[in-house]
C-alpha positions in Angstrom: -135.3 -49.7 61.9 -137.7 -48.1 59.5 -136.9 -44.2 58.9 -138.3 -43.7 55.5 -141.5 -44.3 53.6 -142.5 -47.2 51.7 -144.1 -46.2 48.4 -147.3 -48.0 46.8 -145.1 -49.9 44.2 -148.0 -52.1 42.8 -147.7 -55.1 44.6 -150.0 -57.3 42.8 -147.8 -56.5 39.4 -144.6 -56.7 41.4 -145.5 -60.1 42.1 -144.7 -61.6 38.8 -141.3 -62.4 38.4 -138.3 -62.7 40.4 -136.7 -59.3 39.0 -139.7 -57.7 40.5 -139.3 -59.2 44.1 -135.9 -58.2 44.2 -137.2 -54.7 43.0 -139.5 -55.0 46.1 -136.9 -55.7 48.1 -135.3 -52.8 47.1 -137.7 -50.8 48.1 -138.3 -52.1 51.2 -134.7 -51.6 52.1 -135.2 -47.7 50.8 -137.7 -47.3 53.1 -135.3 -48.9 56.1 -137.7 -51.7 56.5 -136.4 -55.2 56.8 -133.3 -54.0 59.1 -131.8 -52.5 56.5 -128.9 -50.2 57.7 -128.4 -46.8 56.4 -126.0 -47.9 53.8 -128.3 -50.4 52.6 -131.1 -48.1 52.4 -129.3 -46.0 50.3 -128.1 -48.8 47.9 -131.7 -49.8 47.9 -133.0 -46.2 47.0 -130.4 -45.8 44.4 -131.6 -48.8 42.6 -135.4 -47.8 42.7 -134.1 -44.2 41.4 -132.0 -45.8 38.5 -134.5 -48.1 37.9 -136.6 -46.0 35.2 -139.9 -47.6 36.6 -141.1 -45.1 39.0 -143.8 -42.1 39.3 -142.2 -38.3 39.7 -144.0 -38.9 43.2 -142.2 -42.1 44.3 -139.4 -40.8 42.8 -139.8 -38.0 45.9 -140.1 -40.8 47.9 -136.7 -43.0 47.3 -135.2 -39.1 46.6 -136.2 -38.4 50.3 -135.5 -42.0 51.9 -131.9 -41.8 50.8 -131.4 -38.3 52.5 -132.6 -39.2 55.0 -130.1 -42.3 55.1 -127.3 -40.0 54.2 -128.2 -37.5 57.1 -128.1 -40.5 60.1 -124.8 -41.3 58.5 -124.0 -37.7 58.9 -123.5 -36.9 55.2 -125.4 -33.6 55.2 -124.9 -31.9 51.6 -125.4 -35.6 49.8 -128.9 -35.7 52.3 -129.1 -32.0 51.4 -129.0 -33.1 47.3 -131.7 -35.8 47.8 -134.0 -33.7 49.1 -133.4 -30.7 46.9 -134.7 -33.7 44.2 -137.6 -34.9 46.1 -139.2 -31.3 47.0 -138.1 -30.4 43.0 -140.3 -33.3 42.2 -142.9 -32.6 44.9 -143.0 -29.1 46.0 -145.7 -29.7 48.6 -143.5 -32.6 50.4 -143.4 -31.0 53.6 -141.0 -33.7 55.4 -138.4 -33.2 52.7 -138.6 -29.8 53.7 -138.6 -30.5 57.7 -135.4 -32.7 57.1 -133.9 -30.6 54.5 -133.9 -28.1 57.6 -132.9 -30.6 59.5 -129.7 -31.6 57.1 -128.3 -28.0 57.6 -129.0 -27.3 60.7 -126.2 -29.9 61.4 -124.3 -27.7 59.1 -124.3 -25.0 61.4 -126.3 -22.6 58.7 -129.7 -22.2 61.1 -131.2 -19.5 59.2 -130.9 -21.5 56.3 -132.8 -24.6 57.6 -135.3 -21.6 59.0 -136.6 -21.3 55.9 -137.0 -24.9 55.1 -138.5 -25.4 58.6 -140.9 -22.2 57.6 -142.1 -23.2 54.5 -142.7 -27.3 55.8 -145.4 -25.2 58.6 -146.8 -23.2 55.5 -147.9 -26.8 54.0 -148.8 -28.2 57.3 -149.9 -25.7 59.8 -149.9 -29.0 62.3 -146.3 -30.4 61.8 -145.6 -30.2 65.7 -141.9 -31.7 64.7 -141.2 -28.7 62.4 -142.1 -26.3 64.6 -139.9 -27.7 67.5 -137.1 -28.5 65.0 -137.5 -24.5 63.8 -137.2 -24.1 68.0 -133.7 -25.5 67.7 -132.4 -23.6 64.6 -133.2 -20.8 66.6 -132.1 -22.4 70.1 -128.7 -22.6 68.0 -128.8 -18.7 66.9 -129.0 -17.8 70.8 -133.1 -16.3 69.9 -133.8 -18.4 72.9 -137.5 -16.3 73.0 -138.3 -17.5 69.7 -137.1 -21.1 70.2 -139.7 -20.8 73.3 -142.4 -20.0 71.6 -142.1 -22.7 68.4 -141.3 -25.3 71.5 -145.1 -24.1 73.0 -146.6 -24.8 69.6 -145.3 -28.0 69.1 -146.5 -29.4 72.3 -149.8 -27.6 72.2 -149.9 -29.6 69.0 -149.1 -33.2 70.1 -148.4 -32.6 74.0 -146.3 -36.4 73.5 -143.4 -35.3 72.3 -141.4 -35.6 75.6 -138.2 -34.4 73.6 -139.7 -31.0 72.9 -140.5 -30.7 76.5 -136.6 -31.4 76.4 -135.7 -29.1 74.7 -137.9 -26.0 76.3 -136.2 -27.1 79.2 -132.5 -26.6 78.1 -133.7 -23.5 76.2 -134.7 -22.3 79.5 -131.7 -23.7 81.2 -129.9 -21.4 78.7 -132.0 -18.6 80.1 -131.3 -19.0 83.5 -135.0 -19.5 83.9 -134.3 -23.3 85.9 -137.3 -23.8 87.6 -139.2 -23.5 84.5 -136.8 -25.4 83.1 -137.2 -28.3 85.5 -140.4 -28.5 85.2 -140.3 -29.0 81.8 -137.6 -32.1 82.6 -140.1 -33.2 84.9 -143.2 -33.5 81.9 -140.1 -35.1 79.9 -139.2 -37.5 82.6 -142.8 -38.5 83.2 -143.4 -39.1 79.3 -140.2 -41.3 79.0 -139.5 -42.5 82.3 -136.1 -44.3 81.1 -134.3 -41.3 79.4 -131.0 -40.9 80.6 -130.4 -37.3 78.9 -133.4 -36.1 80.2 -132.2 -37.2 83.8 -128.8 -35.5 82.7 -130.4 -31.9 82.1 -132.8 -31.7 84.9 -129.5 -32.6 86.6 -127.8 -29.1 85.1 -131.1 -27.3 85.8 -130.5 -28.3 89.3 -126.6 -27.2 89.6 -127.5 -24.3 87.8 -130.1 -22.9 90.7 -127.6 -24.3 93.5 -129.2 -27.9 94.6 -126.3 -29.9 93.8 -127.7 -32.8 96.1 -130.4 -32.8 93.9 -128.4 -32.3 90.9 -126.4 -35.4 91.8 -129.4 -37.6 92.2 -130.2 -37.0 88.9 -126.7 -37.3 87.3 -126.7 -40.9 89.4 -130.2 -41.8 87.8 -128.9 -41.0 84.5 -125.8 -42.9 84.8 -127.9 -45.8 86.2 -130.1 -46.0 83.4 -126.7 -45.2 80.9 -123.6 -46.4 82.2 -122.1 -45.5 79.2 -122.7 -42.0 79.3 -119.6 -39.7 79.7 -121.1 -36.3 80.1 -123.2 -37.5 82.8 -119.9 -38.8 85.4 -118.7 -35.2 84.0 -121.3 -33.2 85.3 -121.7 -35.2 88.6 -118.2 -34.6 89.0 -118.8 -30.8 88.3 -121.6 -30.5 91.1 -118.8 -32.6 93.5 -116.5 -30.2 92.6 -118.9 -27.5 94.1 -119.7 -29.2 96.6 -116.2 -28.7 97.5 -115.7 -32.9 97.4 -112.6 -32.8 94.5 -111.5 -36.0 95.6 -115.1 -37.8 94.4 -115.0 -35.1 91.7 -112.0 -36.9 90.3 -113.7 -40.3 91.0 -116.2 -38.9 88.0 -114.0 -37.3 85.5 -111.4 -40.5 85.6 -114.8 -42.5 84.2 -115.8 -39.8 81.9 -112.6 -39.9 80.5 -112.2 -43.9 80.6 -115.9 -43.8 78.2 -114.3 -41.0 76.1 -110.6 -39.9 76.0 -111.3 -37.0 73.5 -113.2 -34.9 75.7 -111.1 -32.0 76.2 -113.1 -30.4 78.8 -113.1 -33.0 81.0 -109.3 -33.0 81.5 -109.9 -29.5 81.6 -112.3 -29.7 84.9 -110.4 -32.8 86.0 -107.4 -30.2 85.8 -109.7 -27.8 88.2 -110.3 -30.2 90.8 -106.9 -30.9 91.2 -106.1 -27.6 91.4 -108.6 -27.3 93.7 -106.8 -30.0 96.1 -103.8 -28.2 95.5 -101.6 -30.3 93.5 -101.3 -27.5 91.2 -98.5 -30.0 89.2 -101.3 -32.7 88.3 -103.5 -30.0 87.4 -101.0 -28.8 85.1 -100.7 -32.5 83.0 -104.7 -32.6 82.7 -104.3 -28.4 81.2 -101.8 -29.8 79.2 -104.0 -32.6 77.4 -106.7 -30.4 76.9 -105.1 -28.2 75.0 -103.1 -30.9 73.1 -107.0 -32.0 72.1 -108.4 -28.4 71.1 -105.2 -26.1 70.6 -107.8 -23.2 71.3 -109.3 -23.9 74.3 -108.7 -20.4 75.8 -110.2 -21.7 79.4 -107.7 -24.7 79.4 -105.0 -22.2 78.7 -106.3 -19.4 81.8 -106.8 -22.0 84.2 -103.1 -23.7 83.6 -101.8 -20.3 84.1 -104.0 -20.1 87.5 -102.4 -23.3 87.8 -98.7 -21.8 87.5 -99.5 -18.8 89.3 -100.2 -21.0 92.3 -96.2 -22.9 91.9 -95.1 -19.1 91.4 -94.3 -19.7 88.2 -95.5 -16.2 87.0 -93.9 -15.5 83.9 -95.3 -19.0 82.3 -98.9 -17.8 83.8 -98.9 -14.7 81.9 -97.9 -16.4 78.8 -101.3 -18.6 79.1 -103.0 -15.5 79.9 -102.1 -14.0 76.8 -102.5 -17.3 74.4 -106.3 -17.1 76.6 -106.4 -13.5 75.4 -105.2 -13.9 71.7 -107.8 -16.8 71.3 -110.7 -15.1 73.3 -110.4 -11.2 73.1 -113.4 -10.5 75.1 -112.3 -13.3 77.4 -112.7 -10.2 80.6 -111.5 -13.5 83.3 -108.3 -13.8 82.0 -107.7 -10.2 81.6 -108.6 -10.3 85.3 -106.0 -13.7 85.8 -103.1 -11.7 84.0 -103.6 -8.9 86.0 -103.3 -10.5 89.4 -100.3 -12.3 88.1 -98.8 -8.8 87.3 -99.6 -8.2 90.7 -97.9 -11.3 92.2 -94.4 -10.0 90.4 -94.9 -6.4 91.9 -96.1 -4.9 88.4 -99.2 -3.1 89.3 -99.4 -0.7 87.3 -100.0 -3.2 84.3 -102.1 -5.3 86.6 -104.7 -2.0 86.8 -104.2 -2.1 82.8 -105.6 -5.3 82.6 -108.3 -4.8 85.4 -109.4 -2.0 83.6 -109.7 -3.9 80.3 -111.7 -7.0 82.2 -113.8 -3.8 83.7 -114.8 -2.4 80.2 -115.1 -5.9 78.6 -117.7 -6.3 82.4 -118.8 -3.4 83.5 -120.4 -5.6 86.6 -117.3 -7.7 87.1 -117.1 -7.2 91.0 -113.7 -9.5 91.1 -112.1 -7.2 88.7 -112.8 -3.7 91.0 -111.7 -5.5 94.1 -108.8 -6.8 92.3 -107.8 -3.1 91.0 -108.4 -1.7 94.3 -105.6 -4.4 95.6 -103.7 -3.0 93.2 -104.3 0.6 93.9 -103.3 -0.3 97.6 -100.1 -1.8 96.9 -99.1 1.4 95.5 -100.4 3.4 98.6 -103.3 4.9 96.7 -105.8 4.3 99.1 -108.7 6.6 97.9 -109.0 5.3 94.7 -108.6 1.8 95.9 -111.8 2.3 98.1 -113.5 3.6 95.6 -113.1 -0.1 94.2 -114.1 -1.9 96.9 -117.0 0.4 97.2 -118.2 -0.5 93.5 -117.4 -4.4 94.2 -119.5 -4.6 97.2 -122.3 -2.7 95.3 -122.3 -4.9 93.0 -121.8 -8.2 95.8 -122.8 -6.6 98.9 -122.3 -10.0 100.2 -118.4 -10.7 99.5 -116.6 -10.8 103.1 -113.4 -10.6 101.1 -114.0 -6.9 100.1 -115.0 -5.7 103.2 -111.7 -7.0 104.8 -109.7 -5.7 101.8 -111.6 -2.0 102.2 -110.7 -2.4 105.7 -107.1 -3.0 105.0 -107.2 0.6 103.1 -109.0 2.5 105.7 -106.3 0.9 108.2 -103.7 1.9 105.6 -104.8 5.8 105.6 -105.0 5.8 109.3 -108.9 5.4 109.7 -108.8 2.4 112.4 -112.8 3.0 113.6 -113.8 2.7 109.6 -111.5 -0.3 109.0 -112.8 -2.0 112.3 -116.5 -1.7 111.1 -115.9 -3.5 108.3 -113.7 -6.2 109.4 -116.8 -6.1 111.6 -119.1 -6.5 108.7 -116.6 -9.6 106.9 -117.2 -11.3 110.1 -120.7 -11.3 110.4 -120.9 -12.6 106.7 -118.3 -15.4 107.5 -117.3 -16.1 111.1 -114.4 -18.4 109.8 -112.7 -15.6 108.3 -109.5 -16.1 109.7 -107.9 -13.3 108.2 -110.6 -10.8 109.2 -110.0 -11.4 112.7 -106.4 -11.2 112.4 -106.6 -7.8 110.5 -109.0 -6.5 113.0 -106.8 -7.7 115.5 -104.3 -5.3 114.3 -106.3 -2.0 114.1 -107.3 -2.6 117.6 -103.6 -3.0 118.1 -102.6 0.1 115.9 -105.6 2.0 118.5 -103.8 0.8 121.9 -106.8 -1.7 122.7 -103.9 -4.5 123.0 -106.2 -7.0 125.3 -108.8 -7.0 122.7 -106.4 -7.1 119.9 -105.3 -10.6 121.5 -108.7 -11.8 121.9 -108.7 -11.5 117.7 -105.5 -12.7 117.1 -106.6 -15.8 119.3 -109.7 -16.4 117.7 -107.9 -16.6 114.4 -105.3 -19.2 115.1 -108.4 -21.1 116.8 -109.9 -20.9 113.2 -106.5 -21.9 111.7 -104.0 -23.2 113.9 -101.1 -23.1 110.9 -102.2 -19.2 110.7 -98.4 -18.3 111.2 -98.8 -14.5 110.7 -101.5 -14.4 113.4 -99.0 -16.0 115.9 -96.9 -12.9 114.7 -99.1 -10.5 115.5 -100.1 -11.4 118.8 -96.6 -11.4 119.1 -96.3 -8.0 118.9 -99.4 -7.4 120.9 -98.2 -9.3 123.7 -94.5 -7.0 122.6 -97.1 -4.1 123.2 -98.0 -4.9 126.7 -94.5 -5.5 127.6 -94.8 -9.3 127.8 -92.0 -10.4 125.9 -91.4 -14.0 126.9 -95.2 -14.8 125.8 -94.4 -12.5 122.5 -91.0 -14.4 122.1 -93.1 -18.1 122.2 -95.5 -16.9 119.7 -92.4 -15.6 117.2 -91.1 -19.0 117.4 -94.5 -20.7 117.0 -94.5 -18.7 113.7 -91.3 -19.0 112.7 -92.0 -23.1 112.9 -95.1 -23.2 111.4 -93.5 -20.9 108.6 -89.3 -20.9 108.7 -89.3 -18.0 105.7 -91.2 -15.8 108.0 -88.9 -12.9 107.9 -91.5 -10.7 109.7 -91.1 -13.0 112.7 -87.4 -13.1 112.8 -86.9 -9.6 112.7 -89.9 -9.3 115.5 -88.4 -12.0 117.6 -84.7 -10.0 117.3 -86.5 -6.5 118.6 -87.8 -8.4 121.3 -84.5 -10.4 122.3 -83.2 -6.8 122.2 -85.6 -5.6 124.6 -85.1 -8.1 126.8 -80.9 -7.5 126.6 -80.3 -11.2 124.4 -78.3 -9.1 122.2 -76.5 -12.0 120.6 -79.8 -13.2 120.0 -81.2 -10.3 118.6 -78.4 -10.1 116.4 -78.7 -14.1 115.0 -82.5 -12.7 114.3 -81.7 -9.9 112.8 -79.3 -11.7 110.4 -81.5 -13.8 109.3 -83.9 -11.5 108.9 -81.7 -10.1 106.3 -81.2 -13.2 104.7 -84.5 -14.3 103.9 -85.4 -10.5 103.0 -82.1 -8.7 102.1 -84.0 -5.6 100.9 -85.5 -5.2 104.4 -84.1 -1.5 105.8 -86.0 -2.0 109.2 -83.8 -5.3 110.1 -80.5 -3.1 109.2 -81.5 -0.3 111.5 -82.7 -3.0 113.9 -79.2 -4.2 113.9 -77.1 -1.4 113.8 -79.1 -0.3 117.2 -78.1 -3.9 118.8 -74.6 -3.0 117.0 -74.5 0.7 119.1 -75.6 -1.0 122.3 -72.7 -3.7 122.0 -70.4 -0.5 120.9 -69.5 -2.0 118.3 -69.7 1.0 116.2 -68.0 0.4 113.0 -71.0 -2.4 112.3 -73.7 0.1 113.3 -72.5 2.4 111.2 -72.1 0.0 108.0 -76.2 -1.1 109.0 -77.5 2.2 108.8 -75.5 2.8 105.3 -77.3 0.1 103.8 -80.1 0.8 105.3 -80.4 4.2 103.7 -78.5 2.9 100.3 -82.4 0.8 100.4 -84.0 4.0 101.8 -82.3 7.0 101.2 -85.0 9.3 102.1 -85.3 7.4 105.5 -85.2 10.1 108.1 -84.7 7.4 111.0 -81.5 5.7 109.2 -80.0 8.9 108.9 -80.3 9.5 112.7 -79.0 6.1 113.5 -76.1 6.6 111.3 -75.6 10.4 113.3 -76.0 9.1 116.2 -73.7 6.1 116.0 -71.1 8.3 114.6 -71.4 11.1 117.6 -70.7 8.4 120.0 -67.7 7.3 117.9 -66.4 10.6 118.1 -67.0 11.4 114.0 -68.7 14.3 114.7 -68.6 16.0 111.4 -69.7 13.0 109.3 -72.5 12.8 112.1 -73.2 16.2 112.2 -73.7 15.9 108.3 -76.1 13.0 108.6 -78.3 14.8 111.4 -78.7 18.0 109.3 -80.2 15.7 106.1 -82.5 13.9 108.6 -83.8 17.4 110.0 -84.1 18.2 106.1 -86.7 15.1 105.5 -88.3 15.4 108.7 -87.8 19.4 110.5 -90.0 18.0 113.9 -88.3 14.8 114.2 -87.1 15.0 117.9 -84.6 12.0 118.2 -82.6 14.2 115.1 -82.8 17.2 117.2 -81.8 15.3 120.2 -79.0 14.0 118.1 -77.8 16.7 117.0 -77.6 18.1 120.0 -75.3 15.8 121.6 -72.9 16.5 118.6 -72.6 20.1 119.2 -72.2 19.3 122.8 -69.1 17.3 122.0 -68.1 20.2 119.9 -68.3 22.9 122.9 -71.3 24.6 121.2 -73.5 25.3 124.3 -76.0 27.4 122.4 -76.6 25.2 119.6 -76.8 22.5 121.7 -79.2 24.3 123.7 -81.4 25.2 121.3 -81.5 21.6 120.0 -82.2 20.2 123.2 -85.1 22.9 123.8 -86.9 22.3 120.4 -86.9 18.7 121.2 -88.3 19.1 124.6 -90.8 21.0 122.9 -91.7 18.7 120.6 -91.6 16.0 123.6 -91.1 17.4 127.5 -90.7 14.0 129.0 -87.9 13.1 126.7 -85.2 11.9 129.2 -82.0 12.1 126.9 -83.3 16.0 125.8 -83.3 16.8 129.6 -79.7 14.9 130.7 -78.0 16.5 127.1 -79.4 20.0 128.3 -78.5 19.8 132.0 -74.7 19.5 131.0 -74.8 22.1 128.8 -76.4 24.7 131.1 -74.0 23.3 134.0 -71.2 24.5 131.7 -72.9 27.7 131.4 -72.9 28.2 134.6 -76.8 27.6 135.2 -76.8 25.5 138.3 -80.5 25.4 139.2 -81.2 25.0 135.4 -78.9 22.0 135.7 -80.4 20.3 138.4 -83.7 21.0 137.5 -83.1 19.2 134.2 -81.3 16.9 135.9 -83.6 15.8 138.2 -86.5 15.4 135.7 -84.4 13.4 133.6 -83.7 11.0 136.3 -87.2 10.9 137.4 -88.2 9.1 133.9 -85.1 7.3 133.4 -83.2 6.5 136.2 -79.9 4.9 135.4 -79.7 7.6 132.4 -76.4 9.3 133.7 -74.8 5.6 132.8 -76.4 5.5 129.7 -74.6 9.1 129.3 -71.8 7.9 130.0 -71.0 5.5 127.7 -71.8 8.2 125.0 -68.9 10.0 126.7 -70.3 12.6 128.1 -70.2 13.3 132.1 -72.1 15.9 133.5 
């Protein structure tokens, strides 16, 4: 292939001997002529230089052809030398100049080959190639506005060049600016019909504005015309991996990879779509070979965290996170990925340290606000965590997850109507959200509206039939309405589909108890506190069972370690008084009903409690005025009313007695038995 210039040698005097063929010859491999390779154009060039037979002017010539044969074999400074000779020789050789650009541009010095690529349009105001090679010097600085413009002149200058075309359109790609983009690929594609690259980045232009099918057409024509071409099957696998297809994804990135094994950022995406098909394990190998290729490839190190984050292999994620962070210190995502790892091990304070720092790196990073304001609800800080959600759906007013996760927060703090209208809101942007329903399901629950609780709760198993913690909750809806075989099936539908389900055991053992399976109960309730030992609610739950089974000494041990978890839990302390007054340890009880009183002054199943204690004790009065400040508090409270009519029958108020007495049987019949076996009589 010819790449140089063939200087006017004299032929007719070159002609004369065989010395001055071969000299010829040597030439005509200096220019590249006679298939000369770029090794043996530069042996060729060399010998014209050394020669001592040539004009300062072809001189510049050889001094320029062998540059140019030490650039295409990537040997920039010796090209860089060579041409330094040929423009010292020929200060108005405006090519040497173009290439010497050229030379370090491949250096990575653009505003250095700037200046060569300026002065080469001083000498030829029409050197289209100069001006498009100045468009990628600049391309290369990120001046993508001034790369545009030199692109425009060299095609208003020779409007044949389908490679400038080319490059407008990747400069534009850049921009974000696709469909100007593509319809620079377009002019490229219709000037060189059978260029696979030019296939490949209309392709990209394509993905970038969200036609993948289109994108994919092109990435399949480019392949077609270059089977050979890796980053091709890598972006087709890209737009498959959007598509949500990892499987054919894969397909592309095995191919990629098979054409070139040193591509670290194909492992790297091969690593996502694996990931993506949840073999987080797999993904983990392909992280691992990508960075083994390029040690700081900070995305290969966030997404194998992601990777472990998703085993629950937290620790080793946020060590990833930080080697992302020490290589990339604006790298906002994986302050973002380390904070939601520091959520996953219950550390959120750091996590909001780390969303704040992804914030200030993006101040439009609507992941990272809704992110914080997870965090800020997992510490019961409900104001500030709307506050996020309100910023992330200004900023993505489209995001159904944010509207569930504000609703969350207004359920949190008590506000069922707001949290319901924007469950409502996640639902009418996605109508599969499975977990939308399911959390609406339990506002309407939480507001008494158990019938149309179900009818969520149904509609999200329908949209995910493995949804174990929707089975849960309709559970406890159908607990609600006082259906507890139908709440029982759906506990043990959950418990199936998830066996680790704590929740569901402990919901299945309150509704065993209910229905007087109090062995059963008690088997749930153990396992309850087996899967989640720190769970005080399965330890009351339990001691109650206990009481009912009088089986104090049990009870009593339950409700200690429920409050040794929860020591400012004023319904443990209760239990604990309670069990003990029906034991007969009256002071111990007596002790424990005071310090629930303390944490809670208006708790009437304390003052109820405590009542019965000083009844035992022969305190009328005190009993009385317990019993009277819990009737207060609740008139219909059938224990308060029994408790009272003994002591008033003690005192000798016999109409008081029956009055109460009569109440309290009108609202729980068989209550005298249930007196009883506290043992008390009236």
């Amino acid at each position: 292939m010819s790449f140089g210039v063939l200087a006017s040698v004299g032929a007719a005097a070159l002609a004369a001997s065989t010395a001055e063929a071969q000299f010829l010859q040597e030439w005509r491999w200096c220019a590249g002529q006679d298939g000369a390779s770029p090794e043996l154009a530069v042996k060729g060039c060399t010998a014209v230089i050394q020669s001592g037979r040539e004009t300062k002017a072809n001189l510049a010539v050889a001094h320029y052809n062998r540059g140019t044969a030490y650039r295409l074999e990537g040997w920039s400074d010796r090209a860089i030398q060579d041409y330094d000779q040929a423009i010292r020789l020929e200060p108005t050789y405006a090519v040497a100049y173009n290439d010497r650009g050229t030379a370090y541009s491949r250096k990575a010095q653009p505003n250095r080959a700037i200046q060569d690529f300026d002065q080469a349009i001083r000498l030829d105001p029409n050197y289209a190639l100069a001006y498009n090679n100045r468009g990628n010097a600049y391309s290369s600085k990120g001046d993508l506005d001034r790369a545009i413009q030199d692109y425009g002149q060299a095609i208003r200058l020779d409007s044949k060049l389908s490679f400038v075309f080319g490059n407008r359109g990747l400069a534009y790609t850049s921009k974000g600016d696709y469909e100007r983009a593509i319809r620079d690929f377009d002019q490229e594609i219709r000037l060189s019909p059978t260029d696979a690259s030019a296939f490949n980045n209309r392709g990209n232009a394509y993905s970038g504005k969200g036609d993948l099918d289109r994108a994919i057409q092109d990435f399949g024509q480019a392949i077609r015309l270059d089977p050979n071409d890796a980053s091709a099957f890598s972006n087709r696998g890209l737009a498959y991996g959007r598509k949500g297809d990892p499987d054919r994804a894969i397909r592309d990135y095995d191919q990629a990879l098979r054409l070139d094994p040193s591509l670290a950022f194909v492992f790297n995406n091969r690593g996502n779509a694996y990931s993506t098909r949840g073999q987080p394990d797999r993904a983990i190998q392909d992280y691992d070979e990508a960075i083994r290729l390029d040690p700081s490839y900070a995305f290969a190190f966030n997404n194998r965290g992601n990777a472990y984050r998703t085993k629950g292999e937290v620790d080793l994620a946020i060590q990833d996170f930080d080697q992302a962070i020490r290589i990339e210190p604006q790298y906002a995502l994986a302050y973002n990925n380390r904070g939601n790892a520091y959520s996953r091990k219950g550390e959120p304070d750091r996590a909001i340290e780390d969303f704040d720092q992804a914030i200030r790196l993006e101040p439009k990073y609507a992941f990272a606000f809704n992110n914080r304001g997870l965090a800020y609800t997992s510490k019961g800080e409900y104001d500030r965590a709307i506050r996020d959600f309100d910023e992330a759906l200004r900023l993505n007013p489209r995001d159904a997850s944010v509207f569930n996760n504000r609703g969350n927060a207004f359920s949190s703090r008590g506000e069922l109507d707001r949290a319901i209208r924007d469950y409502d809101q996640a639902i009418r942007l996605d109508p599969k959200y499975a977990f939308a329903f399911n959390n609406r399901g339990n506002a309407y629950r939480d507001k008494g509206l158990l019938d149309r609780a179900i009818q969520d709760f149904d509609q999200a198993i329908r949209l995910d039939l493995s949804y174990a913690l929707a089975y849960n909750n309709r559970g406890n809806a159908y607990s609600g309405k006082g259906d507890l075989d139908r709440a029982i099936r759906d506990y043990d539908r959950a418990i199936r589909i998830e066996p680790s389900l704590a929740l569901a055991f402990r919901n299945r053992g309150f509704a065993n108890s209910r229905k007087g399976e109090l062995e059963q109960a008690i088997q749930d309730f153990t396992e309850t506190i087996r899967l989640n030992p720190t769970d005080a609610a399965a330890f009351i739950h339990r001691g109650n069972v206990y009481v009912r089974k009088s089986d104090y000494d049990r009870a009593i041990e339950d409700f200690g370690q429920a409050l040794r978890l929860h020591p400012t839990d004023e319904s443990a302390w209760n239990s604990r008084c309670f069990a003990r007054a029906i034991a007969g340890r009256l002071e111990a009880a007596l002790g424990d009903c005071n310090e629930a009183l303390r944490l809670r002054p208006d708790y009437t199943n304390a003052l109820d409690s405590r009542a019965l204690i000083y009844l035992k004790l022969g305190e009328l009065d005190r009993a009385i005025a317990d019993y009277d400040s819990a009737l207060r508090l609740d008139p219909r409270k059938a224990h308060s009313l029994f408790g009272r009519s003994i002591a008033k029958r003690s005192q000798g108020d016999v109409t008081g007695a029956d009055a109460d007495l009569t109440a309290a049987t009108e609202i729980v019949p068989g209550i005298a038995a249930e007196y009883a076996g506290y043992g008390v009589r009236p």
